[in-house]
C-alpha positions in Angstrom: -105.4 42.0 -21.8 -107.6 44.1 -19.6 -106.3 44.7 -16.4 -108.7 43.4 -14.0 -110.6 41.3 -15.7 -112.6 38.2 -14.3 -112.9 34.7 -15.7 -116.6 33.2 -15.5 -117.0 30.7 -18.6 -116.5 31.8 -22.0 -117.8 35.3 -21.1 -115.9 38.2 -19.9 -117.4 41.3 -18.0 -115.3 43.7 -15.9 -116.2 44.2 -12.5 -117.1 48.2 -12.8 -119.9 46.7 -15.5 -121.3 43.6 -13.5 -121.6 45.4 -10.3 -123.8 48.1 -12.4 -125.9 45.2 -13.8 -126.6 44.1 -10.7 -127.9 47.4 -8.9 -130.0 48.2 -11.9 -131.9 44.7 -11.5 -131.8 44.1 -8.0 -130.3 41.5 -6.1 -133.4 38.5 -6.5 -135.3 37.3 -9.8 -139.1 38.2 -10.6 -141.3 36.1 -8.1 -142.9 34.6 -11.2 -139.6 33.0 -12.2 -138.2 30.7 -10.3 -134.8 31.1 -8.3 -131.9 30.0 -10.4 -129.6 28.2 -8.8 -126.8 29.6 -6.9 -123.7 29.9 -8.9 -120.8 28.1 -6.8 -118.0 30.5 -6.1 -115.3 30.6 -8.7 -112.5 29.0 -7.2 -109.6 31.4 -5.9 -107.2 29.5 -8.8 -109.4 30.9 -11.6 -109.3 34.7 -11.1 -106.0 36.1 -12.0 -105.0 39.4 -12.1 -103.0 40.1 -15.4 -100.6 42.8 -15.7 -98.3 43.4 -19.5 -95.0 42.3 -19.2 -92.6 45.0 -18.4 -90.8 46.4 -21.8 -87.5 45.2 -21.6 -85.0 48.2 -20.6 -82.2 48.7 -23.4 -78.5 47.5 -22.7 -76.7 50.9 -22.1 -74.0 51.3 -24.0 -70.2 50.4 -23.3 -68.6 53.0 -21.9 -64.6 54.2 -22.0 -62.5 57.3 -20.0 -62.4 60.3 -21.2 -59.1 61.5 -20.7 -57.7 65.6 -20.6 -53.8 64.9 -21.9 -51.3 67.6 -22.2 -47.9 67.6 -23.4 -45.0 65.5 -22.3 -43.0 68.6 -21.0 -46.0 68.9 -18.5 -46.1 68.1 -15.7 -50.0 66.2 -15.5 -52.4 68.3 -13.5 -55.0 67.2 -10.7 -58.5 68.6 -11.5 -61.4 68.2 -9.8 -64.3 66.1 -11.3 -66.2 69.8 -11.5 -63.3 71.1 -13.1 -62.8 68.3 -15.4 -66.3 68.3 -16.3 -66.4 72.4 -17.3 -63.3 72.0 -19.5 -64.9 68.6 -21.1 -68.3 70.6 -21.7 -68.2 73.9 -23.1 -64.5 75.3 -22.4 -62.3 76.5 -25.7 -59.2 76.6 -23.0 -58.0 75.4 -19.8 -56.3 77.1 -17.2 -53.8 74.5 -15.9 -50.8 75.4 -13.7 -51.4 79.0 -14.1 -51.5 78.7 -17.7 -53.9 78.9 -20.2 -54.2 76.4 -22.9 -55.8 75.5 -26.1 -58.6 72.9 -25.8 -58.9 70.5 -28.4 -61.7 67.9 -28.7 -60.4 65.2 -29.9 -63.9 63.0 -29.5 -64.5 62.8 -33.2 -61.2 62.3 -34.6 -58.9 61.3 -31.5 -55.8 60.6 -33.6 -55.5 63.9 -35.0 -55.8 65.8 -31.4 -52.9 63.7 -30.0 -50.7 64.2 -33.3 -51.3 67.9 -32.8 -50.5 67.7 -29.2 -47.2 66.0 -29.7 -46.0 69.2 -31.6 -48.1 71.8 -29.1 -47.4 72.3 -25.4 -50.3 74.9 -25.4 -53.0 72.8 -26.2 -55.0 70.4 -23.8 -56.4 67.1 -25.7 -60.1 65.8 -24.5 -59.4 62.1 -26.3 -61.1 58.3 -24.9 -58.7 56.5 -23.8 -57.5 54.2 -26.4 -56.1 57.1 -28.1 -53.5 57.7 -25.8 -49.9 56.8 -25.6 -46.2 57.3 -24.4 -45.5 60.5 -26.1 -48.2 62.6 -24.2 -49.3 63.0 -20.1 -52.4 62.4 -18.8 -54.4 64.7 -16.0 -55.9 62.6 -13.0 -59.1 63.5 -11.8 -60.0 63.6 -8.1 -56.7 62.2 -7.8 -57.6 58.9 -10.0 -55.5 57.9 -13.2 -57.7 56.9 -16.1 -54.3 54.5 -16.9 -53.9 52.8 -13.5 -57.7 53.2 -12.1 -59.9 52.8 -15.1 -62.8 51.7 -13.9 -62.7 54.4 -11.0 -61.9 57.5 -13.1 -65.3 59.4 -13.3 -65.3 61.0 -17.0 -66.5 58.7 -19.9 -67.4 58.4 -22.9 -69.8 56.1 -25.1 -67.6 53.5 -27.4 -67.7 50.0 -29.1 -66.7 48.4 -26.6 -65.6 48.5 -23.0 -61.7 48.6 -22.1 -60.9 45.1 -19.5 -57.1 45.8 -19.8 -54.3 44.1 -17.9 -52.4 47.0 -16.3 -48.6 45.9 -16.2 -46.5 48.7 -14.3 -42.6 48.6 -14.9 -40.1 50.6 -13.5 -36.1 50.9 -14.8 -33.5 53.1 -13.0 -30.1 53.9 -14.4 -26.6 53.0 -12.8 -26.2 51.0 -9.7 -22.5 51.4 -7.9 -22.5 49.6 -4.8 -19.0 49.8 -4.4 -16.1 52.2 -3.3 -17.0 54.8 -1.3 -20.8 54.0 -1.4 -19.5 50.9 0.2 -18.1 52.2 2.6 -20.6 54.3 4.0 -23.5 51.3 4.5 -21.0 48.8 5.4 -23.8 48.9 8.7 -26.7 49.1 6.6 -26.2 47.6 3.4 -30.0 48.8 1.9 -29.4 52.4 2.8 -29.0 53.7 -0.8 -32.4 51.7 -1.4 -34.4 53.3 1.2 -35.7 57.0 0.1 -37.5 54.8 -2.8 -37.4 51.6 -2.0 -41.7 52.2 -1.6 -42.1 53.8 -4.5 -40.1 51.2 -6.9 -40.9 48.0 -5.2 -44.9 49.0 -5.7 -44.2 48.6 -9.7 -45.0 45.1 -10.9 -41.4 45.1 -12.4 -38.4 46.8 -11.4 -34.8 46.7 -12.9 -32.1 48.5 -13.2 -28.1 48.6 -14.6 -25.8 47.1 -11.6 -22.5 48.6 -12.6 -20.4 46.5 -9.9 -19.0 42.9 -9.3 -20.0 41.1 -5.9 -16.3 40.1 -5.6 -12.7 41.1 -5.5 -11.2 37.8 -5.3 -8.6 39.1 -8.3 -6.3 42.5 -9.4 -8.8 45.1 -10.2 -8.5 46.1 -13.9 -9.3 49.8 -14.2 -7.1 50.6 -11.0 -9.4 53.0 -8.6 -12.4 52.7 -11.1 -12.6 49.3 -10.3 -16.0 48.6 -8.4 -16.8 45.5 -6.1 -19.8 45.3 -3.3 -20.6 43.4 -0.6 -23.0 40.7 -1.4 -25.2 41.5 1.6 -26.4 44.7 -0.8 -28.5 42.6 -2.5 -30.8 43.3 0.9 -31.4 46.6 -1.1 -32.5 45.2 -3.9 -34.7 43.2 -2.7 -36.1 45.8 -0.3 -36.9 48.0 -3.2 -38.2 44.7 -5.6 -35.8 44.9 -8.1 -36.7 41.9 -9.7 -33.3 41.7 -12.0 -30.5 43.8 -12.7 -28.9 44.3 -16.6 -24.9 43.4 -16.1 -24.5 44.7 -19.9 -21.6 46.5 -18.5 -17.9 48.0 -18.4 -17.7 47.3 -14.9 -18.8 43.7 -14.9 -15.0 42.1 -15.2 -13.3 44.8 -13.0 -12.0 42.6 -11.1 -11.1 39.6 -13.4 -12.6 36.4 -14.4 -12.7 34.6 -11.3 -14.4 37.4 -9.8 -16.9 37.7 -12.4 -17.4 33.7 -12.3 -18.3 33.9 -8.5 -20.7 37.7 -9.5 -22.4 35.6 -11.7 -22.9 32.7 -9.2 -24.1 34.9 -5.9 -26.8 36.1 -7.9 -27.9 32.7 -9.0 -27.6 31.8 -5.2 -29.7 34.6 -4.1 -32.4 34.4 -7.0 -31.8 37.9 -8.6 -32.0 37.3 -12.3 -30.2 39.1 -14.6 -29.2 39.7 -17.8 -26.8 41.4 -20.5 -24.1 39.2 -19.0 -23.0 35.5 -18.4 -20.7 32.7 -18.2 -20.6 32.5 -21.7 -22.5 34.4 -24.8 -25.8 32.7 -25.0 -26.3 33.0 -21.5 -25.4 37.2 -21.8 -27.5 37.5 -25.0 -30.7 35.7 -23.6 -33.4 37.5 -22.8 -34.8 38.0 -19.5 -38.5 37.6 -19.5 -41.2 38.1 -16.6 -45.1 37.5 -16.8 -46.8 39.0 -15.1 -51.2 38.2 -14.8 -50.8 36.8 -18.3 -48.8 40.1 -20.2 -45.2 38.8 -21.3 -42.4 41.6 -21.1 -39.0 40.7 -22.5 -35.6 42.3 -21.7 -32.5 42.5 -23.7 -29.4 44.0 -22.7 -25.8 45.2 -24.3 -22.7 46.8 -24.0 -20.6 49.4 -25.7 -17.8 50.7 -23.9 -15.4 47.8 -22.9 -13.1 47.5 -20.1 -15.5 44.4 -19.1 -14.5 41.6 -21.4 -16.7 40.6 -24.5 -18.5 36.9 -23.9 -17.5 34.4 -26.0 -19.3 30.6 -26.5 -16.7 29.3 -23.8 -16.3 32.5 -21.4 -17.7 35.1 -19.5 -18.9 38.4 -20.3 -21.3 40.8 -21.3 -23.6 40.8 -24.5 -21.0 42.8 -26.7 -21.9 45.3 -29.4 -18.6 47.2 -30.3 -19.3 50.8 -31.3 -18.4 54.2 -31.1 -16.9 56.2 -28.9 -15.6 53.9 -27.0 -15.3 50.3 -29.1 -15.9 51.4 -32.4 -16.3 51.2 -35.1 -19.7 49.6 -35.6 -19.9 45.5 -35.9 -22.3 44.9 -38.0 -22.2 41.5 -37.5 -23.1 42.2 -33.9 -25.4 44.2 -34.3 -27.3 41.8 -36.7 -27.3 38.9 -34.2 -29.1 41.0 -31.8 -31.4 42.7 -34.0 -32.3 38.8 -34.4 -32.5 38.1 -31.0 -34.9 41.3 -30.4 -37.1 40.7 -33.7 -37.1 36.6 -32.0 -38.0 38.0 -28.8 -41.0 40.3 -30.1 -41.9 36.9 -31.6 -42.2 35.5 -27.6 -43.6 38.4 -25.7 -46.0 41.5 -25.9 -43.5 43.5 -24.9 -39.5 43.9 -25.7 -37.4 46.2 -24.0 -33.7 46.9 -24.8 -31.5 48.4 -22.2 -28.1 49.3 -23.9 -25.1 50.8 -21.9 -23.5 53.1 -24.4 -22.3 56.9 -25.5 -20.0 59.4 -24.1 -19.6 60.2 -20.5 -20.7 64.1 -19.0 -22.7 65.3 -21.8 -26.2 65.7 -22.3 -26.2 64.5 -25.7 -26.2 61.6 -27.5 -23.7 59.9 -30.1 -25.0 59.8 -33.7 -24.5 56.6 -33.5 -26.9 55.9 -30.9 -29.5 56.7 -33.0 -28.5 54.9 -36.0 -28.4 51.8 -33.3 -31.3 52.7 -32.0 -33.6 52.4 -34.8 -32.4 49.5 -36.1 -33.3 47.7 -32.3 -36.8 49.7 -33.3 -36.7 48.2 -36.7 -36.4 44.6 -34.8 -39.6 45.0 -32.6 -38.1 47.0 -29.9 -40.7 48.8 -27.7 -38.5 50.9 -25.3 -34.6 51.1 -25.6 -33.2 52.5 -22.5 -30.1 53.1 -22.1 -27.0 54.4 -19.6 -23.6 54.8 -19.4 -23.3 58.5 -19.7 -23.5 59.1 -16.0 -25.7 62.3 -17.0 -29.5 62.6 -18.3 -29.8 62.4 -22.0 -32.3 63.1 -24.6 -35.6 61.0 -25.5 -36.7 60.4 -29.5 -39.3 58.6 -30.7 -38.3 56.3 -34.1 -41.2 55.1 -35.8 -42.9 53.9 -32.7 -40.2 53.0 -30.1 -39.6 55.3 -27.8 -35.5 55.8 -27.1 -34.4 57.1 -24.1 -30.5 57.7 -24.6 -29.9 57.9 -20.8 -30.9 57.9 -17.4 -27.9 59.2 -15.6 -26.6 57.6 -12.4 -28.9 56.0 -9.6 -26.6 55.4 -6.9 -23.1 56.2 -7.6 -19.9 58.0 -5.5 -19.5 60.8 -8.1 -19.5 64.3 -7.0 -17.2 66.4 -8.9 -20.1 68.3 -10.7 -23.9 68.4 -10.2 -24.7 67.0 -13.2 -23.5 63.3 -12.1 -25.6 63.9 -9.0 -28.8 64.0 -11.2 -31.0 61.2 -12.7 -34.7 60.0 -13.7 -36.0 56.9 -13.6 -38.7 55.6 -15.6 -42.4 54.8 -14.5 -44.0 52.6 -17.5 -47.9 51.6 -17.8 -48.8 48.9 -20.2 -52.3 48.0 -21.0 -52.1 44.6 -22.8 -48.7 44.7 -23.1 -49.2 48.4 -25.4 -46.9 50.9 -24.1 -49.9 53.8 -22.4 -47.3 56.3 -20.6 -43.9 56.7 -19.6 -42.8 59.2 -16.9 -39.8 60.4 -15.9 -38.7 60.5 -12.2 -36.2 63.0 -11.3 -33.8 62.7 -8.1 -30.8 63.9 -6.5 -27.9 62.1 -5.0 -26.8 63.3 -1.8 -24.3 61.7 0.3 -24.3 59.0 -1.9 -28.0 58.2 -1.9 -30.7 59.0 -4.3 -33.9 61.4 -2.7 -37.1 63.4 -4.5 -36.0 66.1 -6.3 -37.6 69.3 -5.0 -39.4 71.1 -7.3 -36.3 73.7 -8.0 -34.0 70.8 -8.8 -36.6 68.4 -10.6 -37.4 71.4 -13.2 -33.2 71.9 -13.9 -33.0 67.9 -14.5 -36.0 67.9 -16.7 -34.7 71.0 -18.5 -31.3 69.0 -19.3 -33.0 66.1 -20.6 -35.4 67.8 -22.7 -32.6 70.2 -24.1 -31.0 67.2 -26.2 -35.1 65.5 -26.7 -36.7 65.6 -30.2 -40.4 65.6 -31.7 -42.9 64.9 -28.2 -40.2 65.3 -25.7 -38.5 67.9 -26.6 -39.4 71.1 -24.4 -41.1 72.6 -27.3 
């Protein structure tokens, strides 16, 4: 309708015309004629002014993050949102870290730009999010992680639909020895060995790790001055740094006899540290330990390959047994197909199934052939992440169809010191979206005095160097 316009009757004028009218033939009637009579005023309720309704504004579309990911061996840059923004808009390469590297747009055909990254440390992937994994790094921008802080991460990119994940962050660190001469040195502060992390690891929604000691010596200890027992009052540490449960798929678990393993297994039930990998008898070691957490399920399996700790039976304590080599082989089959069942059950439960095996040769960088053969068939089961220790040095990380292996982590707190190598470690920082495994970074530390601290950058390059020398396909330094 007009805008403007005036209601009288049936007839419509608009006001420019009717005030025209009026000039032009005065403001009375011809004397001749009689006065009409006055028109009463149109009431207020009759005159309206009509405007068009506005034209609806289009939905914008759903938006995602668009994410700069460089190879594993990398160590993710910062950029700034105007640096971000000139490799994302017209660059053909990056300079990141003093280096220059190949940009690849991966917009179109994001599948393809991580497969070639995964082979190419010299190229720098521009990808939405959803095409990213474990096997590659991610760049923050402005010091904001597309993984943990979508909805803050400035750079997107129009898609289907919008990303609403549940962000689950898990943590696992490698041995635990709480006993002989580590002991001794907190016997006044029982979380010391904790403390130069105990921030960083308790802030992940889950946090685990191998505890490689009984919490008695009520008996003779087995393996004579390898034998390792701690004071219960360490679990202080644990809980200071969240550990939330410790794998006891161990050689160490029975150092100290049955009894003593009877009462290990009770002081964590009294304290309300779960674990898992070992138990009073063999379906309590070979049940899973699963955690929720805002509505993602992540299931834990652990075993052990090396002896010394006894095997669990139906009637007696133990650890979750798989006999192999080097240490308790040959391979059982038959073992190794009742937990390939109990993983393919537990993918059956949760989103995600972790299996943390303590296996392999001690002081070498690389893994037993065997571990690999073991290793895919826990992939084969529904394995998402096998992580494993034992070793007491770093080892190297595969990927088998889609599961990430990570053959060792080397020790977390342990008393060795007789070479460098067993004063070296990572731990593992894990973001899940939905359960999906999005990233997986290694954390490398040194033990000094005991006690695990940063790595500086000097000493975190060497230990990254000696994992990666022994790494295959993504992770291998390239």
């Amino acid at each position: 309708m007009t805008p403007g316009a005036v209601y009288v009757g049936p007839m419509r004028y608009s006001v420019p015309v009717l005030a025209l009218a009026l000039a032009v033939a005065g403001c009375s009637a011809p004397p001749s004629e009689p006065s009409p009579e006055p028109t009463a005023p149109v009431p207020a309720t009759t005159t309206a002014a009509r405007t068009p309704s506005p034209t609806p504004s289009p939905t914008p579309p759903p938006t995602v993050p668009l994410v700069l990911a460089v190879h594993h061996s990398r160590t993710p840059p910062d950029l700034t949102r105007a640096a971000a923004e000139g490799i994302v808009g017209s660059s053909d390469v990056a300079e990141v870290a003093d280096e220059t590297l190949a940009v690849v747009d991966g917009r179109e055909d994001p599948g393809a730009a991580i497969e070639q990254l995964t082979q190419d440390p010299g190229v720098l992937a521009i990808v939405p999010v959803g095409a990213v994994d474990e096997r590659v790094r991610v760049a923050t921008v402005d010091a904001v992680d597309p993984l943990l802080e979508p909805d803050a991460y400035p750079l997107t990119v129009e898609a289907d639909e919008a990303v609403e994940p549940t962000i689950t962050t898990v943590t696992i660190v490698g041995d635990i020895m709480l006993g002989r001469r580590v002991g001794a040195g907190i016997v006044d502060d029982p979380a010391a060995p904790f403390r130069p992390f105990a921030e960083r690891l308790s802030a992940a929604d889950v946090t685990i790790g191998n505890f490689e000691s009984t919490l008695s010596d009520n008996g003779q200890p087995i393996q004579g001055g390898d034998s390792f027992a701690a004071d219960p009052a360490v679990l202080e540490g644990l809980r200071l740094a969240g550990f939330d449960a410790v794998s006891l798929a161990n050689n160490h678990m029975g150092d100290f006899g049955d009894v003593a393993m009877a009462e290990s297994f009770a002081i964590f039930d009294d304290a309300g540290i779960d674990y898992f990998g070992g138990g009073p008898d063999l379906d309590a070691a070979r049940a899973p330990w699963i955690v929720e957490d805002d509505g993602v399920s992540v299931g834990f399996i652990g075993t052990e390959s090396i002896g010394e700790a006894p095997g669990a039976t139906a009637d007696s304590g133990g650890t979750n047994r798989l006999n192999m080599p080097p240490r308790t082989g040959p391979l059982d089959e038959e073992a190794l197909d009742r937990i390939a069942g109990d993983i393919a059950a537990l993918d059956e439960q949760v989103d995600t199934v972790i299996v943390v095996p303590h296996w392999g040769a001690q002081y070498t960088h690389a893994p037993e052939p065997i571990q690999h053969d073991v290793a895919a068939r826990f992939a084969e089961a529904g394995a998402d992440l096998v992580i494993g220790g034992h070793p007491h040095w770093v080892q190297g990380w595969e990927v088998i169809g889609e599961t990430t292996v990570v053959h060792s982590l080397g020790n977390f707190i342990f008393d060795m010191d007789f070479n460098r190598e067993v004063q070296e470690g990572v731990f593992v920082e894990i973001v899940l979206w939905d359960g999906e495994v999005k990233a997986m970074a290694p954390v490398p530390y040194v033990i000094d005095d005991h006690i695990p601290r940063p790595a500086e950058p000097e000493e975190a390059a060497k230990i990254l160097a000696d994992m990666r020398s022994t790494s295959t396909g993504p992770y291998a330094a390239g």
